[in-house]
C-alpha positions, 0 to 999 in steps of 0.5 A: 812429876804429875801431868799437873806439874808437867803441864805447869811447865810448859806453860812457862815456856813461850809458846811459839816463836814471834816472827823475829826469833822465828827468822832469826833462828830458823831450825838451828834451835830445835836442830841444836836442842834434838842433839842433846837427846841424841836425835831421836827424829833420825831413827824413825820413818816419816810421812810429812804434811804441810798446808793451809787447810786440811793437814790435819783431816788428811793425817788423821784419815790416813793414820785410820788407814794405816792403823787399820791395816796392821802398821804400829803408826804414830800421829803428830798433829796440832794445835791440840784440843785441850791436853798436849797428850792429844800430839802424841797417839801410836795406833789411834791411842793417845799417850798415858798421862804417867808416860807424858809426864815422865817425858818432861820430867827427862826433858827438863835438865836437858832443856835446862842445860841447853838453855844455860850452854847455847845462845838461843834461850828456852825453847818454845813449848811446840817445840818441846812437845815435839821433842817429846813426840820424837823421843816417844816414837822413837822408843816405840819401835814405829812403821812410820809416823804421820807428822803435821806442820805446825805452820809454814814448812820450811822453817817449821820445827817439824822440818827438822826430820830426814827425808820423809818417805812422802810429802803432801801437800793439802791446799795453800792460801792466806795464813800466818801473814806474819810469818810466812809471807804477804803474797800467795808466792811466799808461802807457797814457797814457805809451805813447799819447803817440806820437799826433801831429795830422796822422797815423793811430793803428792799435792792437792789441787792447787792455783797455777802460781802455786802448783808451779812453785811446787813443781819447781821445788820438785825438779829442783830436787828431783823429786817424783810429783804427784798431783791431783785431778792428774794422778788420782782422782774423786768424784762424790755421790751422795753427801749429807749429814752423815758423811759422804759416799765417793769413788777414788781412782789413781796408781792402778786401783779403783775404789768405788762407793767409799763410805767417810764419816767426816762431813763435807766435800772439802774432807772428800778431797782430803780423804783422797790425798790420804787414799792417793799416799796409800796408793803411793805407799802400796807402791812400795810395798806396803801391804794395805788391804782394800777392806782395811780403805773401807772400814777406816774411812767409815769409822774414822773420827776427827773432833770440832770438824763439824762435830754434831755434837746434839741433835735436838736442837742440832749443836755443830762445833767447828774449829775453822779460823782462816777464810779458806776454812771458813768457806768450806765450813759455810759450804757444808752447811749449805750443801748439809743443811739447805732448809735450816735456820742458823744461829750463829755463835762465835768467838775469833783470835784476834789475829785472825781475819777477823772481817773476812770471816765474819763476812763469809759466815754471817750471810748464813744466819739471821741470829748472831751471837758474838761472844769470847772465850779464854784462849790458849798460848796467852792468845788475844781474842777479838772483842766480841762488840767489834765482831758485833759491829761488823755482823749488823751490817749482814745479820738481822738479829746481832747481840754481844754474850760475853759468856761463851756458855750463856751464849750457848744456852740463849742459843738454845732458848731461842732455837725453834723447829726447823 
């Protein structure tokens, strides 16, 4: 199998669950598929990370910190960016395309058999990428491996692992109505499913309903809680276009003049969680020396998190797509860039808070260019004349580019100094 026909593969297999089968099944698909390859998530160490915004910021700063320091470490994150190989890194480097397709291609009887056996039909393709992932670390011979919810917590397939050595927790609020709850309450308790007897819960700062339900969930299980602004604290120095420079103190170290290369305030503070898991980790009696803190959070890299991607004209890439990302992202440019004018390209997932984000964003800019893309997973886009309407009524200048690449270059023509 080439990775042309692995890929082909997946993309016959429903992406994700609807909310329906998604309740209905709950983990017994994927508990029930991992026996068939002889669960391969039960040799392995975990920290697990769940939230609604920064899991993926924390994990990849803490896998910079942990590769650094000497530990063969794996990374599962999601949703990737362009190839699936992207879910599956050890030290930093992400699987070869041979090794990825040799992975479906002894996965695809399995499924098969599963399939025509049990009663639960195929499995989604996360699913299979994350069996993969499972079946790839597991023949690596890992310290540990950093695994990102894919959303939600307590009926994700992820939680499907052993107790993980450490929880975290990145800030929660509204996401994935559909499936995790109408109310803060429900997906709180949704997200703080991931806590496990027989680990550690270590959680951003959170608003008090949801920092007692997760409180709650670790007295239940007796779990140590560790919190932020209470364990371990931050406070940041300088922050510009070229990162950030704070100090970090918690669990009997201190840290001063920290040097990230992420961009923003909001990566500060998932910095933090990562430093404050380190710290954790440190505890018991990982070796992680402080040169190794340094080094890693100078260098680490995450793509379309603020990703300058040109400099004249200046060209940022950001991923944001629900409200509380979408302020963090309309804070840095604030706070980045004060004096700028902003043109504004954009294209959002129908399903996605479409309005709120529009909202947020368009008070930045004078110039609006609303435009579509094609969508992975068979997603549906919001039409770029219903954003358009939306935008004229905060923006001067709104315009529909179908074209998500002409859009670019007009944004371009029109791009003047300053």
């Amino acid at each position: 199998m080439s990775l042309k026909e692995s890929l082909n593969y997946l993309n016959t297999l429903e992406s994700f669950s609807s909310p329906e089968t998604w309740r209905k099944f709950a983990l017994r698909r994927i508990k029930t598929f991992l026996k068939y390859i002889n669960n391969p998530q039960d040799k392995l160490s975990y920290i697990h990370i769940a939230g609604t915004s920064g899991k993926g910021g924390t994990a990849v700063i803490l896998n910079s910190i942990l590769t650094r320091a000497g530990f063969r470490t794996g990374l599962f994150t999601s949703p990737y960016l362009i190839s699936p190989r992207e879910s599956l890194i050890i030290n930093n480097k992400e699987i070869k395309a041979l090794e990825f397709s040799n992975l479906i291609l002894n996965l695809k009887p399995k499924i098969e058999e599963f399939t025509l056996k049990e009663n639960f039909g195929y499995p989604t393709s996360f699913e299979v990428i994350l069996s993969a992932a499972f079946e790839y670390f597991a023949e690596n011979n890992l310290d540990l491996v950093i695994l990102e919810a894919g959303l939600g917590g307590k009926l994700d397939a992820t939680n499907v692992i052993p107790s993980p050595l450490i929880s975290i927790l990145t800030k929660i609020d509204f996401d994935h109505t559909n499936l995790l709850g109408k109310s803060l309450k429900e997906i709180a308790r949704e997200k703080a499913g991931i806590i496990k007897t027989k680990s550690i819960c270590l959680s951003a700062e959170q608003k008090k309903e949801i920092k007692v339900i997760i409180e709650q969930n670790c007295l239940k299980k007796k779990v140590s809680f560790f919190y932020a602004g209470k364990n371990f604290n931050w406070q940041i120095k300088t922050l510009n276009s070229k990162g950030s420079i704070f100090s970090w103190e918690g669990f009997g170290k201190k840290y001063k003049n920290l040097k990230l290369s992420l961009i923003g305030e909001h990566q500060a503070e998932n910095a933090s969680l990562a430093l404050a898991c380190a710290g954790l980790l440190i505890k018991k009696s990982f070796f992680i020396p402080e040169k190794s803190i340094f080094k890693s959070l100078e260098k680490v890299k995450f793509p379309l998190r603020f990703e300058q991607v040109k400099k004249n004209p200046l060209i940022i890439l950001d991923g944001a797509h629900n409200p509380h990302k979408i302020y963090a992202l309309a804070n840095t440019l604030k706070k980045v860039y004060p004096e700028k004018k902003i043109i504004l390209i954009i294209g959002i997932l129908a399903d996605k808070d479409w309005k709120k984000i529009i909202k947020i964003l368009a008070c930045l800019s004078k110039v609006i260019l609303c435009t579509s893309f094609k969508a992975g997973y068979n997603r549906e886009v919001c039409k770029p004349r219903l954003l358009a309407k939306l935008a004229k009524k905060y923006s001067d200048k709104v315009e529909v580019i179908l074209n998500h690449r002409l859009a670019l270059k007009e944004a371009q023509k029109i791009c003047q100094k300053g």
